[in-house]
DRENTOR-27497 format. One record per residue (C-alpha): residue number from 0; residue in one letter; x, y, z. Coordinates in Angstrom, 2 decimals. Example, Ala and Ser with C-alpha at 12.3 -4.5 7.8 and 13.67 -1.06 7.14 Angstrom:
<sites>
> 0;A;12.30;-4.50;7.80 $
> 1;S;13.67;-1.06;7.14 $
</sites>
This chain:
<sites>
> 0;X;104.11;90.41;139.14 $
> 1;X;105.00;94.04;138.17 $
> 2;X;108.25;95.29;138.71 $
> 3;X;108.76;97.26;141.99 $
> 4;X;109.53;101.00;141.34 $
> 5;X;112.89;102.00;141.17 $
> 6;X;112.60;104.68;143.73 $
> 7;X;111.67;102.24;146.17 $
> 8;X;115.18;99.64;145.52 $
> 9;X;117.54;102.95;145.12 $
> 10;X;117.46;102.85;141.43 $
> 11;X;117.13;98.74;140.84 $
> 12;X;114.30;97.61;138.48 $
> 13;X;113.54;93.89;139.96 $
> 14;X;110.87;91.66;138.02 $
> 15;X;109.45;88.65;139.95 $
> 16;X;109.55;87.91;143.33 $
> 17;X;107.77;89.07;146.26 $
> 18;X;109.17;92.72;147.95 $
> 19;X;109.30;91.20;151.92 $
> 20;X;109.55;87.96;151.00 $
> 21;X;112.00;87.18;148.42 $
> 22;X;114.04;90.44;148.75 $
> 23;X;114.06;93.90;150.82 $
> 24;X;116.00;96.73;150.33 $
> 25;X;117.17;99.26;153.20 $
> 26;X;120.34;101.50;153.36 $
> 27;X;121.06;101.02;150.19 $
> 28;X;121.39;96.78;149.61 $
> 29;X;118.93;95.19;147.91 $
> 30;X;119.14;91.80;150.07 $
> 31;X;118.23;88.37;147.93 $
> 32;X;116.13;86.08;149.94 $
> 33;X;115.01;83.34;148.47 $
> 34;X;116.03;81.22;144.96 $
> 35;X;113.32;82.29;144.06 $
> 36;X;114.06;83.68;140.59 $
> 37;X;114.56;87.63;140.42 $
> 38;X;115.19;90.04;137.48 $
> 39;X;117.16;92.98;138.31 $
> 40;X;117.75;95.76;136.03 $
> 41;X;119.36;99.44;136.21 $
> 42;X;121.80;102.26;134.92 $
> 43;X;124.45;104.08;137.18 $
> 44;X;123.10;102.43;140.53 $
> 45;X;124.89;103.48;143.86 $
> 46;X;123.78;100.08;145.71 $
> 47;X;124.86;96.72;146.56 $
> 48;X;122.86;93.87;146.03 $
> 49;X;123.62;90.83;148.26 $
> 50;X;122.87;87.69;148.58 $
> 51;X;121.95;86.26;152.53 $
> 52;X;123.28;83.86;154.53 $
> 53;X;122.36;80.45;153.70 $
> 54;X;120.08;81.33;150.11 $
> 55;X;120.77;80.03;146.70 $
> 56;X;119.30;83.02;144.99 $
> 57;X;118.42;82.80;140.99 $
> 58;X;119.10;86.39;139.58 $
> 59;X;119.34;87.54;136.06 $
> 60;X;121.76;90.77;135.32 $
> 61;X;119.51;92.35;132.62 $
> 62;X;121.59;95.48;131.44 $
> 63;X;122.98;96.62;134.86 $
> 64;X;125.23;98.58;136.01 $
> 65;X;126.65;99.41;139.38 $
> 66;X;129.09;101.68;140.49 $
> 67;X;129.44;101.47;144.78 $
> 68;X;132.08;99.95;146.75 $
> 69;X;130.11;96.98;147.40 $
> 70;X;128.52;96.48;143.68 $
> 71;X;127.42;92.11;144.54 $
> 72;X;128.33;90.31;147.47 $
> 73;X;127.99;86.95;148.50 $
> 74;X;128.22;85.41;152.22 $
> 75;X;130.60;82.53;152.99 $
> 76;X;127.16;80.36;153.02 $
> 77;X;125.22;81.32;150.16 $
> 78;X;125.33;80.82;146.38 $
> 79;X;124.34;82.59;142.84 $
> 80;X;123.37;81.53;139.54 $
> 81;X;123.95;84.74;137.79 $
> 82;X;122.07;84.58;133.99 $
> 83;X;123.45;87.60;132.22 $
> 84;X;121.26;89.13;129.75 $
> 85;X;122.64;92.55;127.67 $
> 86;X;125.32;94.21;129.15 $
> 87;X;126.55;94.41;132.83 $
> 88;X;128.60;95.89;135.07 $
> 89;X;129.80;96.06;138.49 $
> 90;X;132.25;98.05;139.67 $
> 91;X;133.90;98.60;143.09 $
> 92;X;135.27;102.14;143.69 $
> 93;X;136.80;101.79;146.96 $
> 94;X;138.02;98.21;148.50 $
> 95;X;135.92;95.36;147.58 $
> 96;X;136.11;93.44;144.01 $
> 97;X;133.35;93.96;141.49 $
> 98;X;131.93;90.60;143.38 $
> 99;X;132.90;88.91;146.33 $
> 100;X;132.74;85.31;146.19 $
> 101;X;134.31;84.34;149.76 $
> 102;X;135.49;81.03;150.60 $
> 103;X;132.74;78.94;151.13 $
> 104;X;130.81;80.51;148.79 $
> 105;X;130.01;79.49;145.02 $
> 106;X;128.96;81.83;142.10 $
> 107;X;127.74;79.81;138.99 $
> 108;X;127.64;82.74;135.64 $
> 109;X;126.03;82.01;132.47 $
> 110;X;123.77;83.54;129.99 $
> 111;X;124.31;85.20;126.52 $
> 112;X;125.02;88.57;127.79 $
> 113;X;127.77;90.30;129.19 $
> 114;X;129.69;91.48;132.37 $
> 115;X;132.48;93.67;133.11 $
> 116;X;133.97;93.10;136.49 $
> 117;X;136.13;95.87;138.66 $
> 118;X;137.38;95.70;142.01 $
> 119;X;138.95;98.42;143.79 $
> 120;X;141.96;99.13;145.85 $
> 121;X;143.73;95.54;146.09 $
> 122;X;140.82;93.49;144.80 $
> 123;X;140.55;91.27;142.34 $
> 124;X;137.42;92.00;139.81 $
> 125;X;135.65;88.36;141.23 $
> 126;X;136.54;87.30;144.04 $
> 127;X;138.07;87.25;147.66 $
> 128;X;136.85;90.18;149.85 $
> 129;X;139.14;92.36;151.98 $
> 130;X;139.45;90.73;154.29 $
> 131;X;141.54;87.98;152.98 $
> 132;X;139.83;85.17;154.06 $
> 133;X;140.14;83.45;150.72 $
> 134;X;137.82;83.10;147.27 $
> 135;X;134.80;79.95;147.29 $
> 136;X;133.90;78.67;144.23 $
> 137;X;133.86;80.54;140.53 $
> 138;X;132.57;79.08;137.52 $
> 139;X;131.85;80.57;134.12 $
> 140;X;129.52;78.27;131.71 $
> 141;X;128.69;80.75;129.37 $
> 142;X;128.24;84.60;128.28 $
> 143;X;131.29;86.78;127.92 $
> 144;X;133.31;87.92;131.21 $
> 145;X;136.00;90.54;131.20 $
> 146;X;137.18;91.01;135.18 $
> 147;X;140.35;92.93;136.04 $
> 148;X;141.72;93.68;139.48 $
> 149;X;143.28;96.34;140.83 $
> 150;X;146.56;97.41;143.10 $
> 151;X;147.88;93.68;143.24 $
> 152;X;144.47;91.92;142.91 $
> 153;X;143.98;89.11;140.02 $
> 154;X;141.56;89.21;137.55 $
> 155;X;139.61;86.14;138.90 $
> 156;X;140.87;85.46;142.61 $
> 157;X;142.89;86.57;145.04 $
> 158;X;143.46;89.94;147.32 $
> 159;X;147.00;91.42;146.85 $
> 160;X;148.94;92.45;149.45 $
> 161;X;149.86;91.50;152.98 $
> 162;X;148.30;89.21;154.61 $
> 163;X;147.39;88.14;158.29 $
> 164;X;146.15;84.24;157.95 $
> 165;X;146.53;81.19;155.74 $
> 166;X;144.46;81.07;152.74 $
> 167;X;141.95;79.57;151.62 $
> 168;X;140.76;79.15;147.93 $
> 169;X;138.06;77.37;146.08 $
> 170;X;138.12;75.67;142.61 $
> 171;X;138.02;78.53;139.90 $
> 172;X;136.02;76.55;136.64 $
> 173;X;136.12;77.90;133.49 $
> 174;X;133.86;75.59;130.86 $
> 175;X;132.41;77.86;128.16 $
> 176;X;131.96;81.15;127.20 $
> 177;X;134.34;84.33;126.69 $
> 178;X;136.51;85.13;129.49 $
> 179;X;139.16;88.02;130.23 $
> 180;X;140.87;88.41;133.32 $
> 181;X;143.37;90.73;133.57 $
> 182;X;145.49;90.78;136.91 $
> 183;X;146.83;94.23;138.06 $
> 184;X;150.17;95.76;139.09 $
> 185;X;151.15;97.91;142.33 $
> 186;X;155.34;98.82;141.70 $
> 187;X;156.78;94.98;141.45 $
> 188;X;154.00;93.06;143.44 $
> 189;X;151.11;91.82;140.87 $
> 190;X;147.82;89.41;140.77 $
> 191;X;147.36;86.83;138.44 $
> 192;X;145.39;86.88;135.41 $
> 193;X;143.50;84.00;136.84 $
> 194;X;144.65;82.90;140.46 $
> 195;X;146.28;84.67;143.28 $
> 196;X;146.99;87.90;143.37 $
> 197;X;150.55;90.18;145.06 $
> 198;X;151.82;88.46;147.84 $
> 199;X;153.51;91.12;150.18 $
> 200;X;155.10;91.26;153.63 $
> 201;X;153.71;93.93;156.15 $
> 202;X;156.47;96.04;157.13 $
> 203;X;158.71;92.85;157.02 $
> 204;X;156.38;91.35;159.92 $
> 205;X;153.50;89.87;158.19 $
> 206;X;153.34;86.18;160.50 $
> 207;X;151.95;84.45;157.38 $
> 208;X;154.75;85.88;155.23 $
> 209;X;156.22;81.87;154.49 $
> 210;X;152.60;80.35;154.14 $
> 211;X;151.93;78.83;150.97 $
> 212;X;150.09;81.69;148.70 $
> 213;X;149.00;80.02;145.81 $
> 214;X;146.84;80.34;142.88 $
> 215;X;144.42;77.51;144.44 $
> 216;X;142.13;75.31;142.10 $
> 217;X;141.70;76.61;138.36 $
> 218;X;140.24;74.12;135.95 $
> 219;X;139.82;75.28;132.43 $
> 220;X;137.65;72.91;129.90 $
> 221;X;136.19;75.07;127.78 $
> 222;X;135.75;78.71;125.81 $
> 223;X;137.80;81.41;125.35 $
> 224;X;140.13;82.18;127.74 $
> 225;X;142.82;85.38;127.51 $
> 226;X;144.54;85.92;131.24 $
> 227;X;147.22;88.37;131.88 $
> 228;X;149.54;88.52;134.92 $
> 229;X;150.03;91.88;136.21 $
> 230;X;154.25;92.27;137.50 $
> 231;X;155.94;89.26;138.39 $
> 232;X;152.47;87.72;138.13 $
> 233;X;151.29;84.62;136.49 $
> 234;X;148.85;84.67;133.60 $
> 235;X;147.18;81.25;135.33 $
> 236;X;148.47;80.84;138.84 $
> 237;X;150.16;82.48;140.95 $
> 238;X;150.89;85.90;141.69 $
> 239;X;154.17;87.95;142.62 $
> 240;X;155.70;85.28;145.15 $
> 241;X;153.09;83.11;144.90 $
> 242;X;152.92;78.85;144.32 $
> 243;X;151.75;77.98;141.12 $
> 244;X;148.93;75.82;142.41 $
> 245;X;147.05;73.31;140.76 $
> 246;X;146.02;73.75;136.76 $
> 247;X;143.83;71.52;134.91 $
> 248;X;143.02;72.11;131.27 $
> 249;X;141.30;70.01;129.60 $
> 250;X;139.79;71.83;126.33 $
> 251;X;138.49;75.00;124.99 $
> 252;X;141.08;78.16;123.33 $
> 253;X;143.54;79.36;126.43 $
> 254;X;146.20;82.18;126.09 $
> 255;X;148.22;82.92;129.05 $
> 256;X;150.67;85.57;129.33 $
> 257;X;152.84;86.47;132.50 $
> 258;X;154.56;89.49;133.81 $
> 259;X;158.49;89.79;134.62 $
> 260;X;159.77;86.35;136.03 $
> 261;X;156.61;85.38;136.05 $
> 262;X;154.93;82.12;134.16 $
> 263;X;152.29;81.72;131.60 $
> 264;X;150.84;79.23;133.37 $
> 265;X;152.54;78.69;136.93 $
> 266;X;154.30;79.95;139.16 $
> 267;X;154.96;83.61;139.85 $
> 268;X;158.65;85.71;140.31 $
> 269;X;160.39;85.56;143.67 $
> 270;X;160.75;89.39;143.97 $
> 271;X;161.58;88.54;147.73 $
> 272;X;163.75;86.77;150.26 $
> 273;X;160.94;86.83;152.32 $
> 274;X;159.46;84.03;149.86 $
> 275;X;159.89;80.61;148.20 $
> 276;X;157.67;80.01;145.05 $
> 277;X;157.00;76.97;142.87 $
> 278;X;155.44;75.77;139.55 $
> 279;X;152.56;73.55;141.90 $
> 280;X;150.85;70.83;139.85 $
> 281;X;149.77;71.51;135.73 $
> 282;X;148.47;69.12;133.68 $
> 283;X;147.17;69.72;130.25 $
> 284;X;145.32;67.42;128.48 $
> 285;X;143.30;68.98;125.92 $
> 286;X;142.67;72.71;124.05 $
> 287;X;144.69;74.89;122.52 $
> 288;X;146.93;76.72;124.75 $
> 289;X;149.11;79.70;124.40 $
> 290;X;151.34;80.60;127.11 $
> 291;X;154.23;83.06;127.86 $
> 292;X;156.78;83.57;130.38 $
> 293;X;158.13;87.11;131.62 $
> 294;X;161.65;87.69;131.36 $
> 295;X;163.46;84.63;133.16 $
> 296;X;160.37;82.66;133.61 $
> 297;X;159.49;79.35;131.91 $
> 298;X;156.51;79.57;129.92 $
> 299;X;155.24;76.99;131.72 $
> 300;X;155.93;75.51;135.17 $
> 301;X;158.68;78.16;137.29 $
> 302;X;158.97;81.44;137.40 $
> 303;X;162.17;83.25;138.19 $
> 304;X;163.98;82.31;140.87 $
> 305;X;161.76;79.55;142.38 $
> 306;X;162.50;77.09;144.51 $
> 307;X;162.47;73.44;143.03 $
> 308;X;160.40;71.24;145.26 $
> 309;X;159.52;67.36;144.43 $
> 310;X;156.03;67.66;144.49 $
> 311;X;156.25;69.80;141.13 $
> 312;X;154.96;68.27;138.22 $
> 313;X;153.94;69.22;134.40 $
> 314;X;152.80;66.92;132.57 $
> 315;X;151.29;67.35;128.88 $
> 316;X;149.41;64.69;127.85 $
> 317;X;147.00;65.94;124.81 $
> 318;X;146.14;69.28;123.25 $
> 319;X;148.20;71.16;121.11 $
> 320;X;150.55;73.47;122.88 $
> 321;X;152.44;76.97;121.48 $
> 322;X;151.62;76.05;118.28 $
> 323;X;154.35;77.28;115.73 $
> 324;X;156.20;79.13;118.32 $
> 325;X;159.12;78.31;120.85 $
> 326;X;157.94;76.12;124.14 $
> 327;X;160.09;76.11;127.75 $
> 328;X;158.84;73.79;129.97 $
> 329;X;160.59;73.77;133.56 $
> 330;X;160.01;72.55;137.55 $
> 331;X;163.60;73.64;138.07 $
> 332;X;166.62;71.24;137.98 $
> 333;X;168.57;69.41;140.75 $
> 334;X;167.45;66.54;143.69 $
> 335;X;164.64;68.68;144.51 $
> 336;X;163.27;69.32;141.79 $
> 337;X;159.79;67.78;140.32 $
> 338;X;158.99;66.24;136.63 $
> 339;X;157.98;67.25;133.57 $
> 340;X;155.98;64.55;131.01 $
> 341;X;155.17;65.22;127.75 $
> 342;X;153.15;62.75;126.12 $
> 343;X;152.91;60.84;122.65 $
> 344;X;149.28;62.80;122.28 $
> 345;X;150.11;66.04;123.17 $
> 346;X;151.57;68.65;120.00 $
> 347;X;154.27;70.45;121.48 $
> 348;X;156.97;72.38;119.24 $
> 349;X;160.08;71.07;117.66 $
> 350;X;161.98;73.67;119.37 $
> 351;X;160.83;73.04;123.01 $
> 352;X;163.08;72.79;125.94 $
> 353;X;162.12;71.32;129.02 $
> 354;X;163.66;71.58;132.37 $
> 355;X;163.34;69.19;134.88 $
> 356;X;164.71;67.24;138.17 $
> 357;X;165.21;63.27;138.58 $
> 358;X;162.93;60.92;137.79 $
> 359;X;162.57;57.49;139.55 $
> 360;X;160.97;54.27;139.12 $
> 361;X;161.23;50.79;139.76 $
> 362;X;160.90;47.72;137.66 $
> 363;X;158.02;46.58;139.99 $
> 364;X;155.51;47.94;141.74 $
> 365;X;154.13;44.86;143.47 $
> 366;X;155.59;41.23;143.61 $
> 367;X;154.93;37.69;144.93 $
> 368;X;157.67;35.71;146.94 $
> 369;X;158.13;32.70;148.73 $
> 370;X;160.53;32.25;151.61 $
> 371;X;164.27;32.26;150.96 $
> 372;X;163.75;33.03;147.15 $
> 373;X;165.65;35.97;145.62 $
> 374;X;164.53;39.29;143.29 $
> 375;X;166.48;41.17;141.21 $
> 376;X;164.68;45.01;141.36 $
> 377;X;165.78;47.70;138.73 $
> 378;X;165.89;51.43;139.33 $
> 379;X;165.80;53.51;136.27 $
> 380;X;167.16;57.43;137.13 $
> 381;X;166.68;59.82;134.99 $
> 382;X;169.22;61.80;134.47 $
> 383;X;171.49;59.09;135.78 $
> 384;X;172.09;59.00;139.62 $
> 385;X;172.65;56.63;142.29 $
> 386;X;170.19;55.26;144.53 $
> 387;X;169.78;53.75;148.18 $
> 388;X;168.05;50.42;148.99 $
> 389;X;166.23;50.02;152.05 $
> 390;X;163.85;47.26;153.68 $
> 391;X;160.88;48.75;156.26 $
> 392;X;160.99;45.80;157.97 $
> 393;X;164.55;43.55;157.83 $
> 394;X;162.86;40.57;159.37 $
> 395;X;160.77;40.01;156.41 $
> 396;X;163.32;40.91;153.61 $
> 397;X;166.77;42.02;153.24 $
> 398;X;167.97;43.82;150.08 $
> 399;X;171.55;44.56;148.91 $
> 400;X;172.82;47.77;147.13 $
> 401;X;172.53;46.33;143.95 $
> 402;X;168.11;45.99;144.66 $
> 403;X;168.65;42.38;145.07 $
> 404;X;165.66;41.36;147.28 $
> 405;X;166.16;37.56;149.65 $
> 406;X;162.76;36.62;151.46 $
> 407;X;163.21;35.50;154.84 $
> 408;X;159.57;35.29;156.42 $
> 409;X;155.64;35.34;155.63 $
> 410;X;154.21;38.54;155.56 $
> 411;X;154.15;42.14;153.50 $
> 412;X;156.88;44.40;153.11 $
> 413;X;158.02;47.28;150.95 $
> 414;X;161.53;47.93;149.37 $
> 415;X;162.13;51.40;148.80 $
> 416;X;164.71;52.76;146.21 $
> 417;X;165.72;56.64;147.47 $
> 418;X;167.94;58.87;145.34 $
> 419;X;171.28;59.89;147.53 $
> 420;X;169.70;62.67;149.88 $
> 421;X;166.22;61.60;149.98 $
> 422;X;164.81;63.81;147.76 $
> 423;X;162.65;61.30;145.68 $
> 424;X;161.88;57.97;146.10 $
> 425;X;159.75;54.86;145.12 $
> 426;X;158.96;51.67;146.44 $
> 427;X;157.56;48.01;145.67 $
> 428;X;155.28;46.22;147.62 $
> 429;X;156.57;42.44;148.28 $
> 430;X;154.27;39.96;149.46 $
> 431;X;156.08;36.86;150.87 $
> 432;X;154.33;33.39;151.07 $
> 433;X;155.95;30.32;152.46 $
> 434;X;157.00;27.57;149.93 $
> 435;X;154.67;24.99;149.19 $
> 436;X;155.65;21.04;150.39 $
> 437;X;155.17;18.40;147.95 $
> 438;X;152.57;15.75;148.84 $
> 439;X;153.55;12.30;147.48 $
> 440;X;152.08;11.07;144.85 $
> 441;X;148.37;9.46;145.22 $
> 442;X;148.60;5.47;143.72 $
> 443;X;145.08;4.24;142.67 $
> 444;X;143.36;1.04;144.48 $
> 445;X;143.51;-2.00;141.68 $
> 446;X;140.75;-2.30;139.52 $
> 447;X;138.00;-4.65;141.07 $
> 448;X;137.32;-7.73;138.77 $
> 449;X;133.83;-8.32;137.28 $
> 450;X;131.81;-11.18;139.36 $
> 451;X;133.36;-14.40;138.66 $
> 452;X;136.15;-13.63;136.92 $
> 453;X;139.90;-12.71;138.32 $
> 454;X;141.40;-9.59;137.89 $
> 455;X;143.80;-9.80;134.79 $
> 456;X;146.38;-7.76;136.57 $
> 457;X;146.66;-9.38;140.38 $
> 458;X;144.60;-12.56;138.90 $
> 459;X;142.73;-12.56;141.53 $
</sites>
């Protein structure tokens, strides 16, 4: 198949493909159709291509570049497996991000070529759409990716700014390749490198202005990753009053960097009493990662000022962290606050300090009983604190404020160890049987004699 004239796509080149059946263009969008593989090639276009409701379209970026306020668009039903051949661009100049991958949506990118990713006004270079209904699903196999936002949006993510609703996010996958993402700055309020972007109130109205922003899914298990946090915005995570979210990383080269307050990986700065922000959930277990806090931030876990929570939690189990630099780890310190695990397999620095709240676990989990036997349960608290004992269900089991545990009936029952104000607890499961009765002894019949002769031991 030849490839349709340019004059007749408003300047695209597309190779393969059937014009009317695979893809149209009118008022300036060149609509996808089909998965049916497509080409698409250009310099300096003024047009949007997008891909339709409902399609799983198969397009290859072959040196193209787009300058429009709508450069690629997805709808919250369809998908893209973008091959990138040469060098690419797309680049929003008024509102929308270089692509918008809404929530719902999923945009696979791969190839050996490049792309350069801008949005415009509050947008993030990939990702959610003005209207703040949340980013779908981002993943970058392969090629090289450089994608910066603008006014508050993140590099890879979120919208900044106000917002109306709850959001929504998608898992943002990064397994291969070369990736930038660069979050931007508007005064104070800033977009993750990779994650969320400004969280802002509306005049002091904005109804969603104590919903959980956060920097969503982000999963990181390969490549070359460099992410920047614009002000008081994480490098991975979340922006300017934003939840850290959750962060996976599992391999490949990672360097995070946050603004002011903000962490490398984690949370971003309160910069408002509108907001409460936390670290969220980050494990790493593999790679080599590089990550730095703003100015009062840890470098990873909270940024400044957060607000300590239970559910945080960073735990580094494997890779090799800050290499021959400093290291602060931190969820924030008191009841509230979450835990921090660094593990025998992960290379962390000498000098690394690590902030954290209580831990608390039990000496069992799960244990057998019989009926008016007694257990003897241990608490360990880290750092030391006292505990409360309770029984969910007295009938079955009583237990003492020392954890000692009496069985009273059949049946299941869980003991539950709480630290004083109920901040964290933990519990064992204690299944209670009834005792067994001894049976009496079983005495064997004589032994019969062989016929005709009497039984040497009754003589008969």
């Amino acid at each position: 198949m030849a490839p349709a004239f340019a004059e007749d796509t408003g300047g695209f080149t597309v190779t393969g493909g059937v014009y009317g059946t695979d893809y149209t263009y009118e008022d300036g969008k060149l609509t996808i159709l089909t998965q049916t593989p497509l080409t698409i090639s250009g310099t300096n276009v003024s047009g949007t291509v997008k891909v339709g409701s409902g399609v799983s379209a198969n397009l290859t970026f072959d040196n193209l570049s787009i300058k429009v306020m709508t450069p690629v668009t997805l709808t919250k039903t369809s998908n893209l497996a973008l091959t990138l051949v040469g060098a690419n661009s797309v680049v929003s100049d008024f509102l929308y991000p270089g692509i918008e991958v809404p929530f719902g949506a999923s945009l696979v990118i791969r190839g050996d070529g490049s792309l350069e990713a801008q949005g415009a006004n509050t947008s993030p270079g990939i990702g959610e759409g003005p209207m703040k209904k949340g980013w779908g699903s981002i993943k970058v196999e392969s090629g090289t990716v450089k994608s910066a936002g603008m006014n508050g949006g993140a590099g890879i993510g979120g919208q900044g700014g106000s917002r109306t609703q709850a959001l929504s996010t998608g898992t943002i996958e990064i397994a291969g390749g070369v990736v930038e993402a660069r979050g931007s700055s508007l005064g104070s309020a800033g977009g993750a490198g990779i994650g969320a972007g400004s969280n802002t109130t509306a005049g002091g109205a904005d109804p969603f202005k104590d919903d959980t922003v956060s920097g969503g899914n982000i999963i990181i298990s390969g490549g070359k990753v460099t992410a920047s946090g614009g002000a008081g915005a994480a490098g991975i995570g979340g922006g300017s009053n934003g939840d850290g979210g959750s962060v996976v990383l599992q391999g490949g080269t990672v360097d995070a960097t946050g603004g002011t307050g903000a962490a490398g990986i984690g949370a971003g700065a309160k910069n408002s009493e509108d907001y409460t922000t936390n670290a969220g959930s980050i494990t790493i277990a593999g790679g080599t990662v590089t990550a730095a806090g703003g100015a009062g931030a840890a470098d990873i876990g909270a940024g400044a000022n957060s607000t300590p929570v239970p559910a945080d939690r960073v735990e580094i189990t494997g890779g090799d962290v800050n290499s021959g630099a400093t290291l602060d780890v931190s969820v924030g310190s008191g009841d509230a606050a979450g835990v921090v695990v660094i593990g025998p397999g992960a290379a962390v620095p000498g000098d690394t300090t690590v902030t954290t709240g209580y831990t608390l676990t039990l000496s069992l989990s799960e244990a057998q009983m019989t009926i008016g036997e007694t257990l003897r349960l241990t608490a360990v608290v880290t750092p030391e604190k006292a505990v409360v004992w309770a029984s969910e269900d007295e009938t079955l089991a009583t237990v003492d404020a020392a954890g000692n545990v009496k069985a009273l009936k059949e049946g299941t029952v869980k003991i539950t160890a709480s630290l004083e104000g109920g901040a964290k607890t933990a519990s064992c499961t204690v299944t209670i049987k009834a005792a067994e009765v001894p049976q009496p002894p079983v005495t064997s019949a004589p032994d019969a004699a062989p016929a005709g002769k009497a039984n040497p031991k009754t003589g008969v």
